[in-house]
N, C-alpha and C positions, 0 to 999 in steps of 0.2 A: 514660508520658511519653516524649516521641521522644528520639532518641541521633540528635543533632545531627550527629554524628560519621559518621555512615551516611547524610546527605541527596546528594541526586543531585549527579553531576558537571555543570559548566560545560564551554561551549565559548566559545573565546577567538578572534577574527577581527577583522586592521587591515584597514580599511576603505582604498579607491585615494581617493587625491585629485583632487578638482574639478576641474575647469580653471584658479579663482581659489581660493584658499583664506588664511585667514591663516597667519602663519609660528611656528613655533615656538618654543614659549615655556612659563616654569613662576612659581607666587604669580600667578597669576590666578585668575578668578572666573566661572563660568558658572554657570545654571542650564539649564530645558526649561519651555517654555511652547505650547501649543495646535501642538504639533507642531515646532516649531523651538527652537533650543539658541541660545543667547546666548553670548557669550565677548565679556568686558573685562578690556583690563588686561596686567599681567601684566609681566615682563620676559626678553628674550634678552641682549643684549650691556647692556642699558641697559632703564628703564622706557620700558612700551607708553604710548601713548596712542590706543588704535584700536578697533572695536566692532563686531561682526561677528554674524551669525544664519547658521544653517545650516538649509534643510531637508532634514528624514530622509526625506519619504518621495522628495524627487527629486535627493538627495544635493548640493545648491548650496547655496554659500557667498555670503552679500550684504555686504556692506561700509556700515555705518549711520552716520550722523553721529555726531560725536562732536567737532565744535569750535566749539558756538553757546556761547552766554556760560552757559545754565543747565546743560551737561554737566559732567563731570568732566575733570579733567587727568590725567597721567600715574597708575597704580595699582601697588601692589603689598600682596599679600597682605588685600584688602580680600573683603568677602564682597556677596554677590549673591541676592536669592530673588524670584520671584513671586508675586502675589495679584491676583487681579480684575483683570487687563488692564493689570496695574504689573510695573515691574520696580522692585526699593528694593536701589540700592548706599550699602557703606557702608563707612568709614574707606579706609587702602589710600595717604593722601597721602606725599608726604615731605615733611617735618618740615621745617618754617619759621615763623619768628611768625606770617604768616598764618594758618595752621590754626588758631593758639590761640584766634582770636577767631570762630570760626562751628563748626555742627553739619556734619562729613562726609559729609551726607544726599544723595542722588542719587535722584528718581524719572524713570522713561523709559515714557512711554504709548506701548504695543505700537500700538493701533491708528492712533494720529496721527501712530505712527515719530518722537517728538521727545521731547526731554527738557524736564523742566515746570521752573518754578521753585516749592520748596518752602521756602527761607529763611525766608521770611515768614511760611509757614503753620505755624510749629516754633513751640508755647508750652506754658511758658513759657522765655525762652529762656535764664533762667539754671539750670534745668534739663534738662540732655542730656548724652550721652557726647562724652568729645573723642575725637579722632584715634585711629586704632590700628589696628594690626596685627597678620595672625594670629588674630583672636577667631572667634567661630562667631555662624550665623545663623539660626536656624531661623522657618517660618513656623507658629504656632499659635492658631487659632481666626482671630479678627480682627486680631493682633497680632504683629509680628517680636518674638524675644525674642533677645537680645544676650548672649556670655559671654567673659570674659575678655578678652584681647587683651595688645598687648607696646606697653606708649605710651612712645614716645622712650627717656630717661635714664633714666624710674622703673621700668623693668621690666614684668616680666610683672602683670596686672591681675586681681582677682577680680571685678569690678563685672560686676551682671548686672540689665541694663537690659529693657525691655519700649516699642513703638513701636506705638501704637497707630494704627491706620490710620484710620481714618473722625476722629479729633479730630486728628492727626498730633502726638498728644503725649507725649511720654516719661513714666518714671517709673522710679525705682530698686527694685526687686524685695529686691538685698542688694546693699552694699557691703562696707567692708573690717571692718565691727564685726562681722561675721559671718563671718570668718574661719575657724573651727570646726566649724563648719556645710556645709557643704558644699565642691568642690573643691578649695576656695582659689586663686592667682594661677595663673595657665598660658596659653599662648597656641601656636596651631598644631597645637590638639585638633582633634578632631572631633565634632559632635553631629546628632542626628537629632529630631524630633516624631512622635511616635505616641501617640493616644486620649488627648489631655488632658495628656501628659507628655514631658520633653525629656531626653534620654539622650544622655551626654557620655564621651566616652573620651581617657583617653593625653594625648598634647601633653607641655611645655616647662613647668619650673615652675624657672625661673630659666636656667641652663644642666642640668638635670639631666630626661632622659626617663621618663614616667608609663607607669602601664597598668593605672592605677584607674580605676572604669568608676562612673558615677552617673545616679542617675534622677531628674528634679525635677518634682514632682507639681503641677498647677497648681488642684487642690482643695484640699488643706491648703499648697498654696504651701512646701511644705520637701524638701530634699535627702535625699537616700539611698544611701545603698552599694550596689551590687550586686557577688552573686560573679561572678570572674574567673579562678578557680584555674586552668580550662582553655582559657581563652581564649586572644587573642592576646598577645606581648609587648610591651615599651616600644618605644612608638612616639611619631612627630609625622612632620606632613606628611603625613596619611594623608589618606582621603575615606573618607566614609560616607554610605550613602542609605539610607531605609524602604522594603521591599520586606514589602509583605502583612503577613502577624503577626508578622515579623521586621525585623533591620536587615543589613544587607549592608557591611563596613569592608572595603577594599584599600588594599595599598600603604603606603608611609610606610616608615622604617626608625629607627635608633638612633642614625644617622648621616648627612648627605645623600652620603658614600662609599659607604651599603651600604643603596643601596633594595631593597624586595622586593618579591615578586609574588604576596603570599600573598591570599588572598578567604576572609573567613571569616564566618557569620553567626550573629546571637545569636537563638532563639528566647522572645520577649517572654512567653509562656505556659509553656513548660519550663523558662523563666529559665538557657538550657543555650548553649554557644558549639560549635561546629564549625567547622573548615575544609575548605572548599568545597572536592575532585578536579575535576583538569581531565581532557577527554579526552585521549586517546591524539596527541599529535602537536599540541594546541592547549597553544600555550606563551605565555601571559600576558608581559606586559614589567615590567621594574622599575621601578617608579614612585616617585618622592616630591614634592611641592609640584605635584602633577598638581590635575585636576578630577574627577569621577564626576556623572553626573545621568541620572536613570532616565526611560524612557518607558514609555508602555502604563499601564490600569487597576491594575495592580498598584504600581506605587510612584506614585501617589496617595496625596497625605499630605491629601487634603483629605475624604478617604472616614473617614465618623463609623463605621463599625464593620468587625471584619477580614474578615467574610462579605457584605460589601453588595456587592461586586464579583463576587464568584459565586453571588450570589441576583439579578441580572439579570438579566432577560428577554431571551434571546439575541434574537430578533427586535423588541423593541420600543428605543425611544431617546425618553424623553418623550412618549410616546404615538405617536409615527410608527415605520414600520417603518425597520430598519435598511439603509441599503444593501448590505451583503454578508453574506455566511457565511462564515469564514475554516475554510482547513484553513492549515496554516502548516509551512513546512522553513527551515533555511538550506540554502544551497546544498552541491551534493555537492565534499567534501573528497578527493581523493587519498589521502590519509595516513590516512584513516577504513578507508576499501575499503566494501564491499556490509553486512556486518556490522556496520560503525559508524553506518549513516545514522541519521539522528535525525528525528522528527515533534513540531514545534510546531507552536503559535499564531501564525498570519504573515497577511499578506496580499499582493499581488502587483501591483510598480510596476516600470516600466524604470529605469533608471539616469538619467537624462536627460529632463525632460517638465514640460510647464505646465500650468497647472490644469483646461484644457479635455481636452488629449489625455490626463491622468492619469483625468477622470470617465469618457471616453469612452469607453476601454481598461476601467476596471474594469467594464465592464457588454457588452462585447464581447468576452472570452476563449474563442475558441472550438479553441486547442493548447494543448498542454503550455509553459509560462513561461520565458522566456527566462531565462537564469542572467548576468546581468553583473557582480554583485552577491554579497557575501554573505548579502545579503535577497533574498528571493526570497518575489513578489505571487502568489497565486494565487487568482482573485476565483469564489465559487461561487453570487453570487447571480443571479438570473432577470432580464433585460433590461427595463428599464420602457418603456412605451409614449411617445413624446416627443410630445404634442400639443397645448403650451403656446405661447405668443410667443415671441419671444427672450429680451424681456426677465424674463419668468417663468423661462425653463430659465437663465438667466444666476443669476438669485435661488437657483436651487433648488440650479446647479451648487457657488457658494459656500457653499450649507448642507451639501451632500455633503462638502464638503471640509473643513467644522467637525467632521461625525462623521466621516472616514478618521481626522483628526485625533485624536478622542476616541478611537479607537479599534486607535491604533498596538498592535502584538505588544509581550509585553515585552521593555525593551532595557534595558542600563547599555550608556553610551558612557563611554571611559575619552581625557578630552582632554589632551596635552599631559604635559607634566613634565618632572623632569631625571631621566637626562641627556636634555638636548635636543638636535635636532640645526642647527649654524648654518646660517644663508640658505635653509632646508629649510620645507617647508609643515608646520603643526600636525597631530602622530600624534593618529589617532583612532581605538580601540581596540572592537570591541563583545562586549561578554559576555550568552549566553544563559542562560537555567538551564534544565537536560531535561525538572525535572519541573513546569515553566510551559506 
C-alpha cells in the first residue's frame, strides 16, 4: 500500500498577467473546458456580473457576454461544471422573491459563445432545487449531481439533487428524511467524481467547521464514511479536483482570517491521505473561497477507468497520428539552481500567438524554446508535408488545435481568492506535480 505521506513534491508558479485580464475577486466559479478556463461571478467590493475565458495555451483573457436576457445576473458562491460543449451554472443569486419562483439554472454553449434559454426546458417544474449558496457540483456519467448549499434564512441544506442532461430534469436523490444517512446540512464543502462515485469533504454545518470526508456510491445510491485520521483539518472554502486515482483538496481554512496553503491528496485505492511538499523556494498562497480546475489527461473526470490514460497510444488520437511528441519542463527557477531542475510532460508555445502562428511554430522548432513563461513548449514532432488547399489546411489547422487541446501537460491553475487584492487583475497560480 503507498504512504501517501512520501508522494513527490509540487511546484508552485503565479502566472504574469495578460494585457486584459479580469480583476480580482473570491465566491466565484470556474471550470476548464477544451483548453480554456471559464470564470463567472464572483465578488470584490460588491457582486460580479462579468464572464470571462482564458486561453492556456496563448495565455489571453476574452471578455464573453453575459447581459442578454438568457444569462445570469450578478453571482456569488454558485458552482459551475462542463459536459458536451455546455457549461451548467447554478444557484449563486441574491435572495429576492424573484428567485423564489424559478430554477437557478444557467446553460452557456461554448461553441455558439451564447447563453441558451433553458427555463422552459426544466420538468417538471414543481420539482427542482431553489436558490443557494455554497453547495457542490459535480459532473457524473450523464448527470450534474447537486449537495448541500446555504438557502437564505433556513440555513445550511442537506438536499442532494441529481440534473439530468439529456431530459434536463431534476430529481431528489435524499432530502431531509435522510438526515442520518449521510452528510447532513453543510455548505461551502467541497466534492469531487471519480468511477461511479462523489466524494465530499469538510465545509459549514451551521456556523461550526467539518473535516468528515464521504463517499456516495451511485450503484447502491448510499452514503459512506470514509477515514480521515490523517488527513486534512476542518475546513470550508477550500477547492478540490480528481487527479488520476486520487483527489487533490487545497486551501480553505477554519477561518476566512487564517487561510492556508496546505495541498493534500487522498489515494482512492490506499484509502490513505498525504500532504503534498513543495519544492525548495515554490511557496504556494493562502487561499480560501479561491477556484482550483485542472488541465491535461489526468484530471479528466470523464476517463471510465484510472489506467485508460496511460494505456494510450502515444502516437495514435482516434486513429490519426498525433501531432507532437512532448518532452515537457517548466521553465528554469533561480531559486532551484542546476540541481533542482525538473523534467515533465509539457509542450511548447510562446506567450503570445493565434491559432495559425501557434500550428505553425509547433511543427517548425528548430532551437532550443524560448522561456517567457513558466510553461515552456517544446514540440518533437516531424514536420508534415503541406499540400492541401487552404481551405483543407484551415480545416485540419482547427483539428490540430482540438488535439494541443486534448492534449495540454498536466496543470491545476489556482484562480483567485481572498485575500484579494483591490483594482488589481485576477491571481493565477499553477501547480505541477514531479511525478506527472
Amino acid at each position: 500500500m503507498q504512504d501517501m505521506s512520501e508522494c513527490s513534491p509540487c511546484l508552485w508558479t503565479r502566472l504574469p498577467h495578460s494585457s486584459r485580464s479580469p480583476c480580482d475577486r473570491y465566491k466565484h466559479a470556474c471550470c476548464s473546458s477544451g483548453g480554456h478556463v471559464y470564470i463567472l461571478g464572483g465578488r470584490d467590493n460588491s457582486s460580479l456580473r462579468d464572464f470571462w475565458s482564458y486561453s492556456v495555451v496563448c495565455n489571453e483573457w476574452t471578455k464573453l457576454n453575459c447581459t442578454s436576457e438568457a444569462a445570469p445576473e450578478e453571482l456569488e458562491e454558485h458552482s459551475m461544471v462542463a459536459h458536451e460543449g455546455f457549461l451548467y451554472v447554478f444557484g449563486g443569486l441574491l435572495d429576492s422573491a424573484y428567485t423564489k419562483w424559478r430554477c437557478p439554472l444557467w446553460v452557456f454553449d461554448i461553441a455558439q459563445q451564447k447563453w441558451m434559454h433553458c427555463q422552459n426546458k426544466l420538468r417538471p417544474p414543481q420539482s427542482q432545487p431553489t436558490n443557494r449558496k455554497g453547495h457542490s457540483a459535480v459532473v457524473l456519467g450523464s448527470s450534474m449531481l447537486l449537495y448541500g448549499g446555504l438557502i437564505d434564512m433556513k440555513g445550511s441544506s442537506q438536499d442532494f439533487w441529481s440534473l439530468d442532461f439529456d431530459s434536463m430534469s431534476w430529481s431528489l436523490l435524499s432530502g431531509s428524511q435522510q438526515a442520518s444517512l449521510g452528510p447532513g446540512p453543510r455548505h461551502s464543502h467541497s466534492a469531487v467524481a471519480h468511477q461511479g462515485c462523489m466524494y465530499l469533504f469538510g465545509g459549514l454545518k451551521g456556523l461550526r467547521e467539518q473535516r468528515d470526508f464521504w463517499k456516495w456510491d451511485s450503484c447502491s445510491r448510499m452514503w459512506s464514511p470514509l477515514r480521515n485520521k490523517s488527513g486534512p483539518s476542518r475546513l470550508w472554502g477550500h477547492s478540490a479536483v480528481a487527479y488520476r486515482d486520487s483527489m487533490l483538496l487545497f486551501g480553505g481554512g477554519e477561518s476566512q482570517n487564517s487561510p492556508q496553503n496546505c495541498l493534500w491528496r487522498y489515494n482512492y485505492s490506499s484509502q490513505s491521505w498525504g500532504q503534498v511538499a513543495t519544492l525548495p523556494g515554490s511557496n504556494p498562497p493562502h487561499k480560501i473561497h479561491h477556484c482550483c480546475t485542472g488541465l491535461g489527461a489526468s484530471y479528466r473526470t470523464d476517463i471510465s477507468s484510472p489506467t485508460s490514460s496511460s494505456e494510450l497510444q502515444p502516437g495514435l488520437l482516434d486513429g490519426k497520428l498525433r501531432p507532437f511528441k512532448n518532452k515537457c519542463f517548466p521553465a528554469q527557477l533561480s531559486f532551484l539552481g542546476s540541481e533542482g531542475d525538473i523534467e515533465l510532460e509539457t509542450f511548447r508555445c510562446r506567450t503570445q500567438c493565434s491559432k495559425q502562428d501557434y500550428i505553425r511554430e509547433s511543427f517548425m522548432v528548430t532551437e532550443p524554446p524560448l522561456i517567457q513563461n513558466c510553461l515552456t513548449f517544446e514540440n518533437k514532432a516531424v514536420r508534415k508535408q503541406w499540400s492541401r488547399n487552404e481551405e483543407e489546411e484551415e480545416e485540419e489547422e482547427d483539428e490540430e488545435e482540438d488535439d494541443v487541446a486534448q492534449h495540454l501537460p498536466d496543470l491545476l491553475l489556482l484562480l483567485g481568492g481572498r485575500p484579494c487584492s483591490r483594482d488589481s487583475p485576477i491571481s493565477i497560480w499553477q501547480m505541477t506535480l514531479t511525478d506527472s
